[in-house]
C-alpha distance (Angstrom), angle and dihedral (degrees) to the residues before:
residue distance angle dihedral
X1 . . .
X2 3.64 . .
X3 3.80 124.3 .
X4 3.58 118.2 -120.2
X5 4.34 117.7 -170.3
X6 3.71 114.1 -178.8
X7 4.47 100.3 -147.5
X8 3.96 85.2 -128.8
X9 3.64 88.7 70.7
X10 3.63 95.6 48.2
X11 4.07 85.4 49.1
X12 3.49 91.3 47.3
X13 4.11 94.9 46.6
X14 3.91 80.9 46.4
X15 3.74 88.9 54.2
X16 4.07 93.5 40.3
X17 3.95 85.1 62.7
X18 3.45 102.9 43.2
X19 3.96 92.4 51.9
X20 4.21 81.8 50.1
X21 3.86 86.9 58.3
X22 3.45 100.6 53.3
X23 3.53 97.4 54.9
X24 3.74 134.5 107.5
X25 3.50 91.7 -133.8
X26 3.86 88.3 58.9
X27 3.29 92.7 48.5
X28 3.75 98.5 50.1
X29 4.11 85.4 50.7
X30 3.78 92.3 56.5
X31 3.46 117.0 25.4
X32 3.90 114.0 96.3
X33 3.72 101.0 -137.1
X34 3.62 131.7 25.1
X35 3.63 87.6 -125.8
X36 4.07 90.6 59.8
X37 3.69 125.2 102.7
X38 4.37 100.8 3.3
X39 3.20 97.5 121.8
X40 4.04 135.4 82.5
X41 3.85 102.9 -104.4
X42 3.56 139.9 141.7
X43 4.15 95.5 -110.0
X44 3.79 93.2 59.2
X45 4.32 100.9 165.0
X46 3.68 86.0 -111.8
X47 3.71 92.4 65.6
X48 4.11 93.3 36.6
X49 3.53 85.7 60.7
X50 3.93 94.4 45.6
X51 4.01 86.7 55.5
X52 3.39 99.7 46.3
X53 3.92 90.4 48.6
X54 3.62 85.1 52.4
X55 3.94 103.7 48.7
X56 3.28 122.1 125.9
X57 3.76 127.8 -154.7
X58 3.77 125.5 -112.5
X59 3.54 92.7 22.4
X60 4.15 116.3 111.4
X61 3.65 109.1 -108.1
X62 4.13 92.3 -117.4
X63 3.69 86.0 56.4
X64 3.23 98.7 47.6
X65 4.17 85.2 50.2
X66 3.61 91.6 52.4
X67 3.58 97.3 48.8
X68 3.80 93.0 51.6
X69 4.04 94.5 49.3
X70 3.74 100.6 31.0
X71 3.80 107.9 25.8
X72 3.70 95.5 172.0
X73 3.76 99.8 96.0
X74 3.86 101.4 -148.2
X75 3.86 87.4 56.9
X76 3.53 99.6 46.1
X77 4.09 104.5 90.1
X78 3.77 94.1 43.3
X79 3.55 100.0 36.4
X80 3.83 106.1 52.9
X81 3.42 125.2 159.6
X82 3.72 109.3 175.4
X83 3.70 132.4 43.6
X84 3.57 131.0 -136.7
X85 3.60 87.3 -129.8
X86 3.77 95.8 52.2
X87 3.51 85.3 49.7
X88 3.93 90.2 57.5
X89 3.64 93.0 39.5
X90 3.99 85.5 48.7
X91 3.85 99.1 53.3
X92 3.60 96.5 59.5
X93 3.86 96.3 58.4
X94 4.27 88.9 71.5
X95 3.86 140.9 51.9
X96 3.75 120.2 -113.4
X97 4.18 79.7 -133.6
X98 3.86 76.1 90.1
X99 3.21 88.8 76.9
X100 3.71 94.6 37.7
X101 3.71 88.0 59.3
X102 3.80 101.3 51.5
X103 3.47 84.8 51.6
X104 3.41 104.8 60.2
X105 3.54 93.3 44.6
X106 4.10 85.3 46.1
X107 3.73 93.9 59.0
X108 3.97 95.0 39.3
X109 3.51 95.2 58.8
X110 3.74 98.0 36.5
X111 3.69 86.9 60.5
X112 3.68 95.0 52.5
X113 3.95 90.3 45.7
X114 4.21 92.0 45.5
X115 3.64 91.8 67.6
X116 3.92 118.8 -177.5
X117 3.90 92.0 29.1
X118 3.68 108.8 162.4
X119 3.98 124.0 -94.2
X120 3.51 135.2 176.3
X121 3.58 119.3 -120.4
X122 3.94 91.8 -18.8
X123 3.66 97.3 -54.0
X124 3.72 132.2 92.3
X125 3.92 111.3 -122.7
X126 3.53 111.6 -136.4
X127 4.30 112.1 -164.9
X128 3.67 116.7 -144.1
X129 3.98 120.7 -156.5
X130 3.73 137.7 158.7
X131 3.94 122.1 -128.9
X132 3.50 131.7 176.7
X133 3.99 131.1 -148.4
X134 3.56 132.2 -166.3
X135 3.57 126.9 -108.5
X136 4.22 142.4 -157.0
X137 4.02 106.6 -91.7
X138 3.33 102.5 -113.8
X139 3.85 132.6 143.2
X140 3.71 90.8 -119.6
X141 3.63 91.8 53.3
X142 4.07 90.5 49.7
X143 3.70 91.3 54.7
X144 3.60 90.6 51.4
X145 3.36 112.5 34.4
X146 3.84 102.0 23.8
X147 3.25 137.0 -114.2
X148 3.89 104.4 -65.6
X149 4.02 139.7 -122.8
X150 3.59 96.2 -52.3
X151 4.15 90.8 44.8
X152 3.83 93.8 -135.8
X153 3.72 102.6 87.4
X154 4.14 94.2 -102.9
X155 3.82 95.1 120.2
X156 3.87 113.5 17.9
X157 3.95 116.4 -159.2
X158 3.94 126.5 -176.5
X159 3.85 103.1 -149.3
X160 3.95 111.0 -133.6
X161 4.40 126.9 -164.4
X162 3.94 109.0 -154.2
X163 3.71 120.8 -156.1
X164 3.66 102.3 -158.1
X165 4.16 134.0 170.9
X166 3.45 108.3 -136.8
X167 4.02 92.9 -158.1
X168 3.92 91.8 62.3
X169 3.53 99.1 24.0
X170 3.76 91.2 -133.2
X171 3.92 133.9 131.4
X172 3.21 116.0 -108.7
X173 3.88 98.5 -179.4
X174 4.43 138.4 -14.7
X175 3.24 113.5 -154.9
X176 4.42 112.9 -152.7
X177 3.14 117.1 -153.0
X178 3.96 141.9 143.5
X179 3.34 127.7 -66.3
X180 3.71 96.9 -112.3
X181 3.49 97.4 50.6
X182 3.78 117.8 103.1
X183 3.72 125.0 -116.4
X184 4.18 86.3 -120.1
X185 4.06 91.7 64.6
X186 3.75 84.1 48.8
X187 3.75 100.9 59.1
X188 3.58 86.9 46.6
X189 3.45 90.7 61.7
X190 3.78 94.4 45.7
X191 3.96 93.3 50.8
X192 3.68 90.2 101.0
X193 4.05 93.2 70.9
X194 4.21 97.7 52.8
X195 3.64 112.1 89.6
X196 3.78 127.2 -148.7
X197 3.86 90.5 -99.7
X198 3.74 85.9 55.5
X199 3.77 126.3 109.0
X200 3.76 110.4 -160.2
X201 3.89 109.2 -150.1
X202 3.93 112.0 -159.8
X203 3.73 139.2 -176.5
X204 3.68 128.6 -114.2
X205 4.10 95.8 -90.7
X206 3.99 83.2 63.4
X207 4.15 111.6 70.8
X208 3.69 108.9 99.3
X209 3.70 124.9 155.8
X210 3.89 93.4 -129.0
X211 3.44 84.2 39.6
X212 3.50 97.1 62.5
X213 3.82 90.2 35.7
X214 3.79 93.1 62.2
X215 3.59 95.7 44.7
X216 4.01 91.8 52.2
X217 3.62 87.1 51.7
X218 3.47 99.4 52.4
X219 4.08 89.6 45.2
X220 3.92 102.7 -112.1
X221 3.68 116.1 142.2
X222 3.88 108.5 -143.6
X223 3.90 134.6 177.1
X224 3.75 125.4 -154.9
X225 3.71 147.1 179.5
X226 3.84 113.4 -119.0
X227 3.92 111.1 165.2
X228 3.62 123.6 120.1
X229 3.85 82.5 24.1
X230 3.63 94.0 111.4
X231 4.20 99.8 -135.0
X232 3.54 112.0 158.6
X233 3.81 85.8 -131.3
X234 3.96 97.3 61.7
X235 4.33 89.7 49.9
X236 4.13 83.4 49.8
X237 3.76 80.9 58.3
X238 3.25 101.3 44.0
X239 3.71 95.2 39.6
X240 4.31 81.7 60.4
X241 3.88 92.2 53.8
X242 3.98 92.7 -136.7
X243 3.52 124.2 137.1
X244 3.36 98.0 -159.0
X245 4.20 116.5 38.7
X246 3.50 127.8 155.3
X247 3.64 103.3 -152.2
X248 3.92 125.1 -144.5
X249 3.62 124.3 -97.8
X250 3.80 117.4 -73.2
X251 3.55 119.8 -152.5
X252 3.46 116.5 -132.7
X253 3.62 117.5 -99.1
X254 3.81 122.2 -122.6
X255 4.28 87.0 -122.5
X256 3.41 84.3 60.2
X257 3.53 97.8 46.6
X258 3.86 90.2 56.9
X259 3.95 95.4 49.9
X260 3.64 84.0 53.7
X261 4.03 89.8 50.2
X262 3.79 82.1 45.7
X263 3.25 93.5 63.2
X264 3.87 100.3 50.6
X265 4.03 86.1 -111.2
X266 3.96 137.5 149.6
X267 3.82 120.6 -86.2
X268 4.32 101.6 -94.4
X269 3.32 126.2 -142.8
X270 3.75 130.9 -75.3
X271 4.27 90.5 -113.6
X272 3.62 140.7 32.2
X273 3.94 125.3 -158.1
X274 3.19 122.0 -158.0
X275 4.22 132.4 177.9
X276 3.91 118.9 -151.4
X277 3.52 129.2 -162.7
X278 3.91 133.3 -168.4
X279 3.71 108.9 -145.8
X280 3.93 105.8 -167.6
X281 4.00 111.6 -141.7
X282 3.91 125.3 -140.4
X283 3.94 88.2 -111.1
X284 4.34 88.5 60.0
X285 3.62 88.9 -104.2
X286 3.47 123.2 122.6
X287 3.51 144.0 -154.1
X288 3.75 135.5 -158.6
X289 3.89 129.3 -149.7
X290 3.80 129.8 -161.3
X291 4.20 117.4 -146.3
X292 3.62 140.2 173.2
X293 3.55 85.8 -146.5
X294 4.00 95.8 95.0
X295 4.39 95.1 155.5
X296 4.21 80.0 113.9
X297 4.64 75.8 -169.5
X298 3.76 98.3 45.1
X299 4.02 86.1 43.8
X300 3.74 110.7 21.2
X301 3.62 118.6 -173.3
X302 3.72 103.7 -108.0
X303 4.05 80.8 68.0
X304 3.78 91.8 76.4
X305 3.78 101.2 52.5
X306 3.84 88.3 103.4
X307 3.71 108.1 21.7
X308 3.70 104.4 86.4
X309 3.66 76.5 58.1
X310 3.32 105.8 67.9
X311 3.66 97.6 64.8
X312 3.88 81.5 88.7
X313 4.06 91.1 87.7
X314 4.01 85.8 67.5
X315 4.36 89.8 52.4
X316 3.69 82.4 47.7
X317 3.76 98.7 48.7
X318 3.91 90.4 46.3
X319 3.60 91.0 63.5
X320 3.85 97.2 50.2
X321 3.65 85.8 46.9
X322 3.74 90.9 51.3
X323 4.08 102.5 34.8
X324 3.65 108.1 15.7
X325 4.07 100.0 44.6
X326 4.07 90.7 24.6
X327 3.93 94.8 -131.0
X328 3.38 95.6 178.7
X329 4.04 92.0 50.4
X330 4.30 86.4 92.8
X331 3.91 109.6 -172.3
X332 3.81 80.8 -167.5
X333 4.27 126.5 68.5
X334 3.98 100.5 -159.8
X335 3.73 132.4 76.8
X336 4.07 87.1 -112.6
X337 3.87 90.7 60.7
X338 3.75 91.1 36.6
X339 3.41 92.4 63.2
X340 3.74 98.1 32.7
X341 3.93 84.7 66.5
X342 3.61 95.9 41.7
X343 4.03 94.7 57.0
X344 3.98 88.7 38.3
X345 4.32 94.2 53.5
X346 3.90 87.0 42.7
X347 4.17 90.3 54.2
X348 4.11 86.9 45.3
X349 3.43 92.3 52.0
X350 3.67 100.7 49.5
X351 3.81 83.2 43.3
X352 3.26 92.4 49.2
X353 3.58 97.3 48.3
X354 4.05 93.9 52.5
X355 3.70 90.8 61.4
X356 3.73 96.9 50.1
X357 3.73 85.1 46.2
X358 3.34 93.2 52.6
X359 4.04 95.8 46.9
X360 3.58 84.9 48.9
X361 3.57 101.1 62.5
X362 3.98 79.8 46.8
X363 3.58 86.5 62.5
X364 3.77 99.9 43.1
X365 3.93 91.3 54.3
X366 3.94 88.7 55.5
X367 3.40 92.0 46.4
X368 4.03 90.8 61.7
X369 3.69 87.7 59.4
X370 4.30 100.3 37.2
X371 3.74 127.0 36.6
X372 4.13 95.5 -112.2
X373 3.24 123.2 137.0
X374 3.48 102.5 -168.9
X375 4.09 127.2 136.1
X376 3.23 126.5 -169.8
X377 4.02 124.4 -121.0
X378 3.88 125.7 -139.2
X379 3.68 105.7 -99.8
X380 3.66 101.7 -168.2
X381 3.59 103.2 177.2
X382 3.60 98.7 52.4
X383 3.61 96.5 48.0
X384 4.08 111.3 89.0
X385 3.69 90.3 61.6
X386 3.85 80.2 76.2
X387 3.67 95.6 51.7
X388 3.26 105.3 75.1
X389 3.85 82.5 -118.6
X390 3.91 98.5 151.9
X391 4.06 139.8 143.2
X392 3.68 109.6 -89.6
């Protein structure tokens, strides 16, 4: 079905966060002392999260400043109203949850106002994925985020889980975390933003038993690749030469048990079920999936030939994050700015990505009445001028 977005709603979703950010209640949320952000200033939050929303990369952070509070060029250098080092002293006064916050309500009501999106099967598939970006070497950031790949503080890394819906190409949720931590613990911390008509769609570094357990007890239907994973489980199924087998319930082995005690987490249930499928690929390979989703009628098989493949839009998104919005250029040092900017570039790129969606349809309704065949790329940097995203 083909999405249709009416650019009122976008306005009005626009308008629906901006009132958010200039409440108290915000405010109080996000601010890190009670003492921060009371008085009348120029760096009110609402207009520290309008600049960070609207910061480019590989600009200098002063120009960047002066461009946002004195846009007339000429006017700029001599008429500067706001330091670099109020900037800095500004930052660390609020939570990059701020961020986190507009966000969530971003994506929830973009959904709503996207109507017809596509799903599969009734649900909306949502891909998880780890990615890691590079941070300053400082001792702060060591403490924080660990001490990197080579585990002697040369390259420092914060590792990040996206929750991401590959109809809408938005982010529903990054996860920050240290280095060390694996992308497992991650997702368990992001469980709280799937929904029960969510299908999560994960790589092969994801199947776990307790994994699986936890997410069948909390209701989420999920869908993941498993060959070349060597579970005794996927060479029974092989070894039966089925494509489609639900297996019997597994009880749930005390190891597991413990890594869900580990974790701080819920007693599971005694059983897991689990349906695999072989999906046989055009070069004679083939390649299994695991699913909660064991209704073989509700979800027959041929359903899956292009799921796993939709996980791409998340690879994708990565590398706009990375090369298009420079992530990893931080005009901060700390973990607190770090963060800040990671939770800012994820809500300008799911901005971002709503306009060009909605120019594109734009495009594809005149091209039903001309012979064009033009499509329209995602121009992130250009994009928060249409916003609305301005100082106050």
């Amino acid at each position: 079905m083909h999405a249709v977005t009416s650019p009122t709603a976008i306005s009005e979703l626009l308008s629906q966060l901006c009132s958010v950010l200039h409440t108290q209640a915000f405010r109080d949320r996000h601010r890190r002392s009670v003492k921060d952000f009371v008085r009348e200033r120029i760096l009110t939050l609402p207009v520290m999260v309008m600049f960070f929303l609207r910061l480019r990369g590989g600009v200098s952070l002063q120009s960047a400043l002066d461009d946002f509070f004195t846009p007339n060029e000429e006017t700029a250098s001599f008429l500067r109203t706001v330091t670099k080092s109020a900037l800095c002293q500004a930052r660390q006064k609020f939570k990059a949850s701020a961020f986190s916050e507009l966000n969530g309500l971003w994506v929830k009501g973009w959904h709503k106002a996207h109507t017809g999106y596509e799903r599969w099967c009734g649900l909306r598939v949502v891909a998880a994925d780890g990615v890691c970006f590079r941070v300053p070497k400082w001792r702060e950031n060591i403490q924080t985020f660990g001490w990197g790949p080579n585990d002697d503080g040369s390259v420092l890394m914060t590792r990040c889980l996206a929750l991401f819906s590959t109809a809408t190409k938005q982010f529903l949720h990054i996860e920050i975390g240290n280095y060390s931590q694996g992308e497992r613990a991650l997702l368990v911390k992001s469980l709280e933003h799937l929904q029960g008509d969510d299908l999560l769609l994960m790589d092969r570094g994801y199947p776990a038993w307790w994994l699986f357990a936890l997410l069948q007890q909390r209701g989420r239907h999920f869908c993941a690749r498993i060959d070349h994973c060597a579970w005794p489980l996927v060479q029974q199924f092989l070894a039966l030469d089925l494509d489609d087998w639900v297996a019997p319930p597994r009880p749930l082995a005390a190891r597991s048990r413990a890594q869900l005690k580990a974790l701080g987490l819920p007693e599971a249930p005694d059983a897991v079920r689990l349906r695999l499928i072989r999906l046989k690929r055009a070069d004679g390979r083939c390649t299994v999936l695991v699913t909660s989703l064991t209704d073989q009628s509700a979800y027959p098989i041929e359903a899956f030939a292009h799921l796993y493949g939709q996980r791409w839009g998340i690879e994708q998104s990565f590398n706009t994050l990375k090369h298009h919005l420079d992530i990893e250029g931080f005009t901060g040092e700390l973990p607190q700015s770090i963060e800040q900017e990671i939770q800012a570039k994820s809500l300008l790129y799911n901005i971002t990505q709503a306009l060009c969606s909605l120019a594109q349809e734009r495009v594809d309704e005149k091209k039903k009445t001309s012979r064009s065949t033009t499509s329209l790329p995602c121009n992130a940097s250009a994009c928060c001028s249409s916003t609305g995203f301005a100082p106050a």
